[in-house]
C-alpha positions as a Python dict, from the first residue, in 0.01 Angstrom:
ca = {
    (1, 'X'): (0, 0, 0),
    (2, 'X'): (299, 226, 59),
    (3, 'X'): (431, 167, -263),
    (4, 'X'): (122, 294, -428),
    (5, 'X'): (86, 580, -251),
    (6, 'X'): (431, 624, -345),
    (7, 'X'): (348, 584, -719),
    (8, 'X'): (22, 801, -699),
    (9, 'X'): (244, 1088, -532),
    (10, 'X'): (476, 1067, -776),
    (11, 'X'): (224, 1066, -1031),
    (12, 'X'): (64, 1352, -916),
    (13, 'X'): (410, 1534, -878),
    (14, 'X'): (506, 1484, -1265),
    (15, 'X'): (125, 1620, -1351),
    (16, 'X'): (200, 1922, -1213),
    (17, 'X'): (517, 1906, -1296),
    (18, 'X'): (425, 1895, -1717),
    (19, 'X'): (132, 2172, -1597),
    (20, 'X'): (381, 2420, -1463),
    (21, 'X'): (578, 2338, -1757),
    (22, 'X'): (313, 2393, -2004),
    (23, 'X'): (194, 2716, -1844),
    (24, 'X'): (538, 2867, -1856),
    (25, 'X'): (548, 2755, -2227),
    (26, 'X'): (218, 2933, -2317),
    (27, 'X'): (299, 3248, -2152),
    (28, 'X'): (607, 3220, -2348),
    (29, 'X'): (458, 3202, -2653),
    (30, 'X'): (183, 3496, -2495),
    (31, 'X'): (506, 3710, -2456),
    (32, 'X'): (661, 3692, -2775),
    (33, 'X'): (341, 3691, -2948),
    (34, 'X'): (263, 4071, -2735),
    (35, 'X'): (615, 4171, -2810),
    (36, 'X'): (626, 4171, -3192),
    (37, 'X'): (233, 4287, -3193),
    (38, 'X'): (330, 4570, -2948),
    (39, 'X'): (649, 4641, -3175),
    (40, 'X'): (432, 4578, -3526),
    (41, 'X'): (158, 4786, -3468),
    (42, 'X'): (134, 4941, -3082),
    (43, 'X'): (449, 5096, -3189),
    (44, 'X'): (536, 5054, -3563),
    (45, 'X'): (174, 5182, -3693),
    (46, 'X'): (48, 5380, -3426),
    (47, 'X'): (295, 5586, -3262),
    (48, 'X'): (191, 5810, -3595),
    (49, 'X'): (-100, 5956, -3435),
    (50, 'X'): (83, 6120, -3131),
    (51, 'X'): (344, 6239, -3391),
    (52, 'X'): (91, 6403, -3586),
    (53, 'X'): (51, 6727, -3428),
    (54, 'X'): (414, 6771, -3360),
    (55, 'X'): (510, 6734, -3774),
    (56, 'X'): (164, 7027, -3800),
    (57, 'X'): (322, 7238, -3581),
    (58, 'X'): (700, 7199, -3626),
    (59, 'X'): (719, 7102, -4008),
    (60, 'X'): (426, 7277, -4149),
    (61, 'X'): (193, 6922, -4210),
    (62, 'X'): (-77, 7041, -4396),
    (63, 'X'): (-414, 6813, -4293),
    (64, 'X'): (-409, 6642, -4637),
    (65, 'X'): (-82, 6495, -4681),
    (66, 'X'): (-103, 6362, -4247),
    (67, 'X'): (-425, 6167, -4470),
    (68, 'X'): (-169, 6052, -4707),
    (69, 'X'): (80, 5933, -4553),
    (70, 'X'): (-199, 5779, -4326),
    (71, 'X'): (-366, 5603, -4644),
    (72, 'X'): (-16, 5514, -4790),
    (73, 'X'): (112, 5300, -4437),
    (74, 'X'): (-272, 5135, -4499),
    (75, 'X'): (-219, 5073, -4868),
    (76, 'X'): (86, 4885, -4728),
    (77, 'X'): (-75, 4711, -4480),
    (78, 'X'): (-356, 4564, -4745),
    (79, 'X'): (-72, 4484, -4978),
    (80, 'X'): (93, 4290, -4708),
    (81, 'X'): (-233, 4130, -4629),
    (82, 'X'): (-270, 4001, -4953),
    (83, 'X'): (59, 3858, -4970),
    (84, 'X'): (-7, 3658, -4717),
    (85, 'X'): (-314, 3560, -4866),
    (86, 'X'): (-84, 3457, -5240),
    (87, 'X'): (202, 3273, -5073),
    (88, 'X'): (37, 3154, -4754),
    (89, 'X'): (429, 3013, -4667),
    (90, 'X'): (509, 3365, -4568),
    (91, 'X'): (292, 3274, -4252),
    (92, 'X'): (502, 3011, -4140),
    (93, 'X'): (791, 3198, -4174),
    (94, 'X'): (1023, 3311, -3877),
    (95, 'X'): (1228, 3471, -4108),
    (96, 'X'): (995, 3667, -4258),
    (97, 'X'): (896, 3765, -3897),
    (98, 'X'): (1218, 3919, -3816),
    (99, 'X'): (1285, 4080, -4156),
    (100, 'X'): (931, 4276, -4125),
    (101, 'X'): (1002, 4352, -3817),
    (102, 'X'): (1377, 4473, -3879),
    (103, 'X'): (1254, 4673, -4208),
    (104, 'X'): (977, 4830, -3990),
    (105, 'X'): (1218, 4955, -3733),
    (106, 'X'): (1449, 5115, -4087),
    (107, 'X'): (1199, 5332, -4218),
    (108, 'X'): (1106, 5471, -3824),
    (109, 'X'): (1469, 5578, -3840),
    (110, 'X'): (1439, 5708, -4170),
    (111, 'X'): (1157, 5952, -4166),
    (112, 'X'): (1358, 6231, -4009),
    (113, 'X'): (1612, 6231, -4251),
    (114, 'X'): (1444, 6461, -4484),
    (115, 'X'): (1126, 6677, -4565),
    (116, 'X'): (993, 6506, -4860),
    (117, 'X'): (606, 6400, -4890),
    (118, 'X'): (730, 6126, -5133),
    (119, 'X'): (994, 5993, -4913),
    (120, 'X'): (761, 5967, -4596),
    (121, 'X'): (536, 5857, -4840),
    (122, 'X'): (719, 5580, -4946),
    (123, 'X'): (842, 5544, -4609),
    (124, 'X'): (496, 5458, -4463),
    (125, 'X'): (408, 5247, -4765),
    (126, 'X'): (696, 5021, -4697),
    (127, 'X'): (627, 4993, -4257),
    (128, 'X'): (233, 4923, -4366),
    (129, 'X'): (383, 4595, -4536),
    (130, 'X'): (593, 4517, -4263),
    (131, 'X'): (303, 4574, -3970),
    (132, 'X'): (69, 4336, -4176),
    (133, 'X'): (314, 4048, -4180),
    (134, 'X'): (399, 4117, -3859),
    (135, 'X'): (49, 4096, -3700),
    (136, 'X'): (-65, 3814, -3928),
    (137, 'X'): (249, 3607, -3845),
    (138, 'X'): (246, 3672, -3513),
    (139, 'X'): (-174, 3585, -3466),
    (140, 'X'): (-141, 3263, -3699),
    (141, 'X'): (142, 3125, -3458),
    (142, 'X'): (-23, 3186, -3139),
    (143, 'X'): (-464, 3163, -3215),
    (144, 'X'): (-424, 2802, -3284),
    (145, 'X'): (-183, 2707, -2982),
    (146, 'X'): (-336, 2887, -2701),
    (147, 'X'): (-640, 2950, -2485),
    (148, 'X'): (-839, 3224, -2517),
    (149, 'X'): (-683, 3347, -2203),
    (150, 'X'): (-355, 3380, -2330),
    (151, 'X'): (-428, 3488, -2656),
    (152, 'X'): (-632, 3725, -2531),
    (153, 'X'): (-295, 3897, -2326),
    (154, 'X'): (-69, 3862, -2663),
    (155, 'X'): (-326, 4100, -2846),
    (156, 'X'): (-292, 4322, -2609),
    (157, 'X'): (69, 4357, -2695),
    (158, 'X'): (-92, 4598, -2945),
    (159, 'X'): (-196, 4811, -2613),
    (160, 'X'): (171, 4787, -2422),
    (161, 'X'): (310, 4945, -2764),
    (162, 'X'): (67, 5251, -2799),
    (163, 'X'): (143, 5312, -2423),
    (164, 'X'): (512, 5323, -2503),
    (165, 'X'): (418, 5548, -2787),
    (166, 'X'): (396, 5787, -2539),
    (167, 'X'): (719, 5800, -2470),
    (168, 'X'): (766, 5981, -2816),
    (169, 'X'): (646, 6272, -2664),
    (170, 'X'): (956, 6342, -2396),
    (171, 'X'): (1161, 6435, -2699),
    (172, 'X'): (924, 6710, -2731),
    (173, 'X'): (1046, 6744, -3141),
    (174, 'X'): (911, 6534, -3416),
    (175, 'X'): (1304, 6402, -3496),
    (176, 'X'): (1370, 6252, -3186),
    (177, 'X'): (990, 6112, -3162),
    (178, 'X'): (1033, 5902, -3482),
    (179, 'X'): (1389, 5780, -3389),
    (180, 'X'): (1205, 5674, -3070),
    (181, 'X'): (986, 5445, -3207),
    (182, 'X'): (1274, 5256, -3446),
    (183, 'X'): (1440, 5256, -3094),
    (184, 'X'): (1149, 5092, -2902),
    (185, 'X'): (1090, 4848, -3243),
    (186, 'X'): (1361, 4701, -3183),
    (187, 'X'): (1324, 4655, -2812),
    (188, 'X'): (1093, 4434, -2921),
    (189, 'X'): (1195, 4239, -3188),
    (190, 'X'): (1436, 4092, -2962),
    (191, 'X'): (1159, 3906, -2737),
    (192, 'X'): (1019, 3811, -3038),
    (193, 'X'): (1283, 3652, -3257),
    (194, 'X'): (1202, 3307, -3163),
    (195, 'X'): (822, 3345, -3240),
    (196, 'X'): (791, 3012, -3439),
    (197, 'X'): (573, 3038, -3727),
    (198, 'X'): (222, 2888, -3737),
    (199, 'X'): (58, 2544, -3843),
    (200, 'X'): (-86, 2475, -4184),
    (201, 'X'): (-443, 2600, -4250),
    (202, 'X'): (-749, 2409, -4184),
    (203, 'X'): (-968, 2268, -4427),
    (204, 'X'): (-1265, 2452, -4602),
    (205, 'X'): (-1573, 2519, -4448),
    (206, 'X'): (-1891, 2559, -4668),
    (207, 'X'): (-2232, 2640, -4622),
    (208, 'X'): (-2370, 2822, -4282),
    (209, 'X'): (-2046, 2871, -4164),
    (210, 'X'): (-1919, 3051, -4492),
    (211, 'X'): (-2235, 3271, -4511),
    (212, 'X'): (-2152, 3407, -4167),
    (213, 'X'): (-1785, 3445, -4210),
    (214, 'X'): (-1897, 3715, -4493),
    (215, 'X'): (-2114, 3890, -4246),
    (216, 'X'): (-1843, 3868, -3983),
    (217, 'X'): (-1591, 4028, -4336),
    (218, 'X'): (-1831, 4290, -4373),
    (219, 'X'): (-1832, 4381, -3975),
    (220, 'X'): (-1488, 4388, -4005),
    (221, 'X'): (-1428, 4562, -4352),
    (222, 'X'): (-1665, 4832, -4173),
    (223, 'X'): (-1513, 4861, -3834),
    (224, 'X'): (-1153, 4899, -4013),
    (225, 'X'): (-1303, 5233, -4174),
    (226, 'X'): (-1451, 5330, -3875),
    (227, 'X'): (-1177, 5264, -3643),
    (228, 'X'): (-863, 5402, -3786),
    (229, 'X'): (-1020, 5753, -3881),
    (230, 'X'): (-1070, 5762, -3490),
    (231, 'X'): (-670, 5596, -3448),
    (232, 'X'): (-536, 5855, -3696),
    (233, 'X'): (-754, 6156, -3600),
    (234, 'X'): (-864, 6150, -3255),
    (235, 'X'): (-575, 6325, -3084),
    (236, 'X'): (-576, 6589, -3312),
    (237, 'X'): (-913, 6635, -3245),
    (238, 'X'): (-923, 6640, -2926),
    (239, 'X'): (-690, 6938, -2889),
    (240, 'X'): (-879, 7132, -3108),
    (241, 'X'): (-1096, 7200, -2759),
    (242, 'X'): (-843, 7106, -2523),
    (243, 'X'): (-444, 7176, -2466),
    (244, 'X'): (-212, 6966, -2574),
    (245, 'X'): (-111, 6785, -2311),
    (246, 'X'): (-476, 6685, -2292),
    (247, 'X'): (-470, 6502, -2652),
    (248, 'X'): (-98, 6368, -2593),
    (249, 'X'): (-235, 6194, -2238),
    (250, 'X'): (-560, 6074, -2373),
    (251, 'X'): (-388, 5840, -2605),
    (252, 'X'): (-140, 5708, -2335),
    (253, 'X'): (-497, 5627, -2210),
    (254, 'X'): (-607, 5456, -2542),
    (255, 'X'): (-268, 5212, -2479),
    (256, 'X'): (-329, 5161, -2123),
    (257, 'X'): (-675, 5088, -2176),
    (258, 'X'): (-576, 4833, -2452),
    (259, 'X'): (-329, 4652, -2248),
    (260, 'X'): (-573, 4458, -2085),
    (261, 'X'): (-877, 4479, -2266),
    (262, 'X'): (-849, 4179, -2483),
    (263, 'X'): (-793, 3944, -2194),
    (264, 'X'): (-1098, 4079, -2041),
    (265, 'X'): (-1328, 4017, -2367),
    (266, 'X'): (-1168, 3685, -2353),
    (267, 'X'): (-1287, 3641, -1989),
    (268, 'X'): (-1619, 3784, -2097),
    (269, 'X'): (-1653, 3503, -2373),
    (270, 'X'): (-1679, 3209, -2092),
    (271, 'X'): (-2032, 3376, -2039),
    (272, 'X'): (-2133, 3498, -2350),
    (273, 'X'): (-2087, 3440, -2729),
    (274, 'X'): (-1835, 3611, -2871),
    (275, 'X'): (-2076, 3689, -3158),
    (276, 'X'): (-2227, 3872, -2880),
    (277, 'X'): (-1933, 4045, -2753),
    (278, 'X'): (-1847, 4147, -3056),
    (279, 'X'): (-2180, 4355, -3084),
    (280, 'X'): (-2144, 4463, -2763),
    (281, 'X'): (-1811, 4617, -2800),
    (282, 'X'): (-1893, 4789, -3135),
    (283, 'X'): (-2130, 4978, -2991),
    (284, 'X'): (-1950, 5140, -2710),
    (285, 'X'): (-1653, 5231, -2946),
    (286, 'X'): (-1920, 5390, -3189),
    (287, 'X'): (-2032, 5578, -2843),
    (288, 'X'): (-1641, 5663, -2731),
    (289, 'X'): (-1560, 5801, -3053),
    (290, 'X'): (-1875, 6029, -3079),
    (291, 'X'): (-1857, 6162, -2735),
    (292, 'X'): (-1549, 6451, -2771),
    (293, 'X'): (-1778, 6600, -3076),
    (294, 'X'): (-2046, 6644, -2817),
    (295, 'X'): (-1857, 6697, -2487),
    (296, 'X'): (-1578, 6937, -2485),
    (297, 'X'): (-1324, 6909, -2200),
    (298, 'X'): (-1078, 6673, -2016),
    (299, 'X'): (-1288, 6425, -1846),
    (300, 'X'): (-1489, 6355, -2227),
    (301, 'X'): (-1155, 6329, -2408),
    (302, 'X'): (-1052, 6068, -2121),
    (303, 'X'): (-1348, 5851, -2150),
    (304, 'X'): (-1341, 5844, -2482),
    (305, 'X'): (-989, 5744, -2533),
    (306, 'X'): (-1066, 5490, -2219),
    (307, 'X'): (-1372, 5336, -2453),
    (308, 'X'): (-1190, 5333, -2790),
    (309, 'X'): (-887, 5180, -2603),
    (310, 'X'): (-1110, 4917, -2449),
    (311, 'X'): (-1313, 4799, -2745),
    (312, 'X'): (-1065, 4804, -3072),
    (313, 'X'): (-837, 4559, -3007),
    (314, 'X'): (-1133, 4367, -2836),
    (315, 'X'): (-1280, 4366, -3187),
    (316, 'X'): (-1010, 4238, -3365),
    (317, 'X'): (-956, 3941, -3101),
    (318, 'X'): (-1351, 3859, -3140),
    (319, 'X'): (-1369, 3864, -3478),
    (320, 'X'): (-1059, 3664, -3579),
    (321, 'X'): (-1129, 3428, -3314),
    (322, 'X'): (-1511, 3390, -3468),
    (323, 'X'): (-1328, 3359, -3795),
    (324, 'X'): (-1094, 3059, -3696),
    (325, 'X'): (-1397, 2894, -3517),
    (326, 'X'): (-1575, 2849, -3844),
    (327, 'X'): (-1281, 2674, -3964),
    (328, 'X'): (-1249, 2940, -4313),
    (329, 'X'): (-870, 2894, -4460),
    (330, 'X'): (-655, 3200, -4385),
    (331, 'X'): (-937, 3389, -4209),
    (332, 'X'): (-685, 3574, -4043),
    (333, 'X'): (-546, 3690, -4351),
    (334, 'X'): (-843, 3742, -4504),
    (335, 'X'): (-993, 3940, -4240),
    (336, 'X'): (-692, 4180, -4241),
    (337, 'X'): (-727, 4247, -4581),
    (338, 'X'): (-1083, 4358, -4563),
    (339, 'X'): (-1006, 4526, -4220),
    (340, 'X'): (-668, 4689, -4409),
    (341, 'X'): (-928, 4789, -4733),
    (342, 'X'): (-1153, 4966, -4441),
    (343, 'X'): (-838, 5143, -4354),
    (344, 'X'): (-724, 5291, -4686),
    (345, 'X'): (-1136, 5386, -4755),
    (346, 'X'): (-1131, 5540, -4400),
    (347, 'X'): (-869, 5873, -4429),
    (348, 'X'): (-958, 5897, -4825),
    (349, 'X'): (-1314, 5922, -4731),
    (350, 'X'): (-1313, 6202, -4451),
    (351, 'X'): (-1008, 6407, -4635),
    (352, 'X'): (-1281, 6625, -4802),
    (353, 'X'): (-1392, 6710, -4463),
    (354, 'X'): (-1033, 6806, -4225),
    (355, 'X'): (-1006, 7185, -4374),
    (356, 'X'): (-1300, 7211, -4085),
    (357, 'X'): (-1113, 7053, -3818),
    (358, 'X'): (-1143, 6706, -3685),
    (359, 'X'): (-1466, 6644, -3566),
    (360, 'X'): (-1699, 6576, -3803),
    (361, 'X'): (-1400, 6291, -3911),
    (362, 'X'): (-1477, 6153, -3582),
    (363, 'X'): (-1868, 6152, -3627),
    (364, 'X'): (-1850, 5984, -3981),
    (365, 'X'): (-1630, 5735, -3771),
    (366, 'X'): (-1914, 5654, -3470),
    (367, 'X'): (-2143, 5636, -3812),
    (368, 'X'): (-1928, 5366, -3977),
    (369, 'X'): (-1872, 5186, -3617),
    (370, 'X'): (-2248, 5197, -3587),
    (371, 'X'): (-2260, 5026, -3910),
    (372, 'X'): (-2033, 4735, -3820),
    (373, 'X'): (-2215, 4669, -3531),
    (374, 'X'): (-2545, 4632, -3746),
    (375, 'X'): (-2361, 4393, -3990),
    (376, 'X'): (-2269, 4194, -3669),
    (377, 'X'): (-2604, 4107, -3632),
    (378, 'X'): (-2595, 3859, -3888),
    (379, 'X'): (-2287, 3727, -3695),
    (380, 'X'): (-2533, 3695, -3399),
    (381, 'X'): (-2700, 3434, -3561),
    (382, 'X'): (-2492, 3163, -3662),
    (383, 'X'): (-2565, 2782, -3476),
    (384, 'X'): (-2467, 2807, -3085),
    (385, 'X'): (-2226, 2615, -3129),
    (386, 'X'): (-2002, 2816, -3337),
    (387, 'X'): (-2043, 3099, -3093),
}
């Protein structure tokens, strides 16, 4: 009798033993995941909107080519997209991980070193590329290996590097911000290097599934229009009522927000459907992103950088996870291209209307939010158990 209990306790030693083991092995994975998100796009893409106002104020940025060179780092983005879509190897590449991630970094440290709107142009066109790879890499190696839980805290990698964004405005000059951000890339490619690439894709799904995966593209194609004229404007906007330092904090509040937000949708999809969620959270950021055209001030500008923080990254997690539930190949490349075609649409769209400021940008935004959350309807009703 001894000797069994010996066994059992041993037993029971190794299983927790190979539990610990996998846990630190999935947080791994979390971690290097968040890193080259948070370097890809927290940092890579976004740190543009805090840098904005400084290259108005100290270069002479006229409202129409920030659009530009807005809709050229999204033209990139779709085109990298769609290579991923073409050569679906590139997925289950670390390679091309680290060279997208290395190029990114280059053409941060480049945009200082001149005035040209064909070089920063061409500049932005080449980091959209990079950021798609990046993020569709980096999701494709981690959705299919982890728990909600976890994937949940590598998306909000995207969150960790918009709140280091903020740290391009110590430098207090547009220079030093962008070398900033090439600096703080490649902070985190390092975590990242060994980000192993992804397993093949599944098989196709016909039928119900498929018809709901196009209402799920649409959601998405629509919330990547809304979304980024709100990512690309809504400082600026902000401190059309407000000081600067009001506009420059509310977006460390969009990062911080982010940080945790899609671990808590994740939590949130134990209870409810994520078809559900997804609705859910669509709505508030439609609500966030309205709000500072209504209510001037710091505590508006706050909440809605809190909201719009808290819900976009939530979106993205929901819908690609809905996507890879209904078993569609390369949904997450697919996905990003229509989300990355929302993105290109969005700045063309509300150019017309930034020689009167920002804020009717931001309500054709809550509009086109408001629109994805009616598409996600259809999403709603797919069989329970897909949601």
């Amino acid at each position: 009798m001894a000797a069994n209990r010996q066994a059992t306790e041993m037993s029971a030693t190794a299983t927790l033993t190979e539990r610990f083991a996998a846990g630190r092995a999935a947080w791994r994975l979390a971690g290097q995941g968040a890193a080259a998100l948070a370097g890809g796009m927290g940092i890579g893409r976004f740190a543009y909107t805090p840098i904005l106002p400084m290259m108005h104020a100290q270069v002479g940025l006229s409202p129409r080519l920030g659009a530009g060179l807005a809709t050229a780092n999204y033209t990139g983005y779709l085109a990298g997209a769609l290579a991923a879509i073409a050569v679906p190897r590139l997925i289950h590449s670390r390679w091309v991980l680290r060279l997208s991630m290395l190029i990114l970094a280059a053409t941060l440290a480049l945009m200082p070193l001149g005035r040209s709107g064909s070089l920063w142009l061409g500049l932005r066109l080449i980091a959209g590329i990079a950021s798609a790879l990046v993020f569709v890499i980096a999701v494709s190696a981690v959705l299919p290996r982890l728990h909600s839980h976890h994937v949940g805290w590598t998306f909000g990698g995207v969150g960790a590097g918009i709140a280091l964004s903020g740290a391009v405005l110590a430098g207090g000059n547009w220079r030093t911000a962008w070398w900033i951000t090439a600096l703080l890339t490649i902070a985190c490619t390092i975590p990242a290097w060994h980000l192993t690439g992804s397993a093949r894709p599944a098989t196709v799904a016909r039928g119900t599934r498929s018809r709901h995966f196009n209402a799920l593209l649409a959601s998405y194609t629509l919330e990547g229009i809304g979304y980024i004229i709100a990512g690309t404007f809504l400082v600026a906007a902000i401190n059309e009522t407000a000081s600067g330092a009001v506009g420059n904090g509310a977006w460390i509040i969009v990062g911080l927000a982010a940080l945790p937000s899609t671990a808590l949708w994740a939590w949130l999809s134990r209870s409810w459907s994520r078809s559900t969620l997804l609705l859910v959270a669509l709505l508030l950021q439609a609500v966030g992103i309205a709000l500072p055209t209504f209510i001037h001030g710091i505590a508006a500008a706050l909440i809605s950088a809190a909201l719009f923080g808290a819900t976009f990254l939530g979106v993205a997690n929901l819908a690609i996870a809905i996507g890879a539930e209904l078993n569609v190949p390369h949904a997450v490349a697919i996905l990003t291209t229509g989300y990355s075609l929302g993105q290109i649409i969005g700045p063309l769209a509300v150019g017309p209307l930034l020689h009167n400021g920002y804020h009717q940008a931001l309500l054709v935004s809550a509009g086109v939010v408001a629109l994805a959350a009616a598409a996600a309807l259809l999403v709603r009703r797919q069989p329970k158990e897909l949601t």
